[in-house]
C-alpha positions as a printed Julia matrix, in Angstrom:
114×3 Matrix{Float64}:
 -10.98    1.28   12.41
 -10.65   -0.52   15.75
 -11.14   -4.09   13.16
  -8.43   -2.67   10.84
  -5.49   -2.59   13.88
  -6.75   -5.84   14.67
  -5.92   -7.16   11.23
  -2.76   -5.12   11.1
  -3.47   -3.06    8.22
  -3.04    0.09   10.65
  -0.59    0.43   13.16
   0.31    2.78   15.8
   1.94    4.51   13.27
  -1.01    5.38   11.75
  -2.34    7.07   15.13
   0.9     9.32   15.56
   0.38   10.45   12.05
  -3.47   11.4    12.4
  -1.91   13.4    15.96
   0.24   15.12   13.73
  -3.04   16.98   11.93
  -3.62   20.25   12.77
  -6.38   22.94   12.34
  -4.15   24.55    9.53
  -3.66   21.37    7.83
  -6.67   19.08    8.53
  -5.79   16.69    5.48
  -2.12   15.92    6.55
  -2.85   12.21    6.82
  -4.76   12.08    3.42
  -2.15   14.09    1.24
   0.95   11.86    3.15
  -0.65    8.71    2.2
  -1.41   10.02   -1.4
   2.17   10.79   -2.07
   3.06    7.23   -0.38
   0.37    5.45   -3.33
   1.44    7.81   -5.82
   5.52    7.04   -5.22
   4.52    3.12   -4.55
   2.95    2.96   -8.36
   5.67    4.08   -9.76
   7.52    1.28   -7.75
   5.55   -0.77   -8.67
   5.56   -0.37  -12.56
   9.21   -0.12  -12.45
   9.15   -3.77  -10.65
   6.79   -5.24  -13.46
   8.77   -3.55  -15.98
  11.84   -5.38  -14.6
   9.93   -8.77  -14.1
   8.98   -8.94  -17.94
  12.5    -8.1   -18.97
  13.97  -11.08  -16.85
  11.4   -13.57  -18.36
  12.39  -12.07  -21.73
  16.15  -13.0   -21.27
  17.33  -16.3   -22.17
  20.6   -18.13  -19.83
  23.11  -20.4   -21.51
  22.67  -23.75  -19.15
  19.22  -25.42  -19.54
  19.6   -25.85  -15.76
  19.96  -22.33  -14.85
  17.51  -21.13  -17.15
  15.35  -23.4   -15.28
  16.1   -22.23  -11.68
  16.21  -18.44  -12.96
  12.33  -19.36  -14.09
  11.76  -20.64  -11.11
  12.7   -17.64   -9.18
  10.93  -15.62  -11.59
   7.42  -17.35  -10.98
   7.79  -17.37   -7.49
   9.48  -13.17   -7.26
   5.96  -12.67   -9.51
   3.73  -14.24   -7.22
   4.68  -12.46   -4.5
   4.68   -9.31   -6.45
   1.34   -9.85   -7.45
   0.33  -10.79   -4.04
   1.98   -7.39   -2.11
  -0.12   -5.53   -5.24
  -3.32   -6.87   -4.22
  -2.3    -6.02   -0.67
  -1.45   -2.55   -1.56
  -4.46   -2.01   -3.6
  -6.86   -3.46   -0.91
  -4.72   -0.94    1.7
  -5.37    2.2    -0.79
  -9.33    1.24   -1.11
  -9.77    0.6     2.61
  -7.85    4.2     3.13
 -10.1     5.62    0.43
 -13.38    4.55    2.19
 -12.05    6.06    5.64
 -11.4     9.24    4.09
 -14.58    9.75    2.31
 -15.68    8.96    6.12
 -14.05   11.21    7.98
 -14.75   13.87    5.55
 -18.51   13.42    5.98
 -18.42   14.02   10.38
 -18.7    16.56   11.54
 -15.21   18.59   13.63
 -16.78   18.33   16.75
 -17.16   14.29   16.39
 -14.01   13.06   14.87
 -12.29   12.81   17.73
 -14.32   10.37   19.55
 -14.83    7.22   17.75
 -11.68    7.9    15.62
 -10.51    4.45   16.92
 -13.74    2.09   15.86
């Protein structure tokens, strides 16, 4: 984990959240970030959706359809790019999960941050 904060696909954040886990709830972290993926795909879809509708419409002036396709290939690029972001953040989440689920109570605690 300690490589992932380096990168900056965790944050502090992150380490208040896992604090907030208690005996009662010992999945908080897991079922918060599961309804953050859940309400970002939805998002997301409804982004795509609205992408392919503006490169379905057609503008008047040759010139602005040009700059509005312009736009369009570079708002797409970026979409594409903070999806592959997202997805690589969900597997990488996924894999610590299925981690932390196999140690034991006793040892989760003291290497949580490597």
């Amino acid at each position: 984990m300690k490589t992932w904060f380096l990168q900056g696909v965790l944050n502090e954040q992150f380490v208040q959240l896992e604090k907030l886990e208690e005996i009662d709830s010992p999945n908080f972290v897991e079922e918060v970030l599961t309804i953050y993926f859940d309400e970002s795909d939805k998002l997301i879809s409804d982004v795509e959706q609205e992408l392919q509708a503006e490169a379905a419409s057609n503008a008047v002036n040759p010139l602005q359809e040009q700059q509005r396709m312009l736009e369009l290939i570079r708002s797409n690029a970026a979409f594409q790019q903070m999806k592959r972001e997202q997805d690589n953040l969900k597997n990488k989440l996924e894999t610590y999960f299925q981690l932390k689920g196999q140690v034991p109570d006793n040892e989760e605690g003291q290497g949580s941050n490597e």
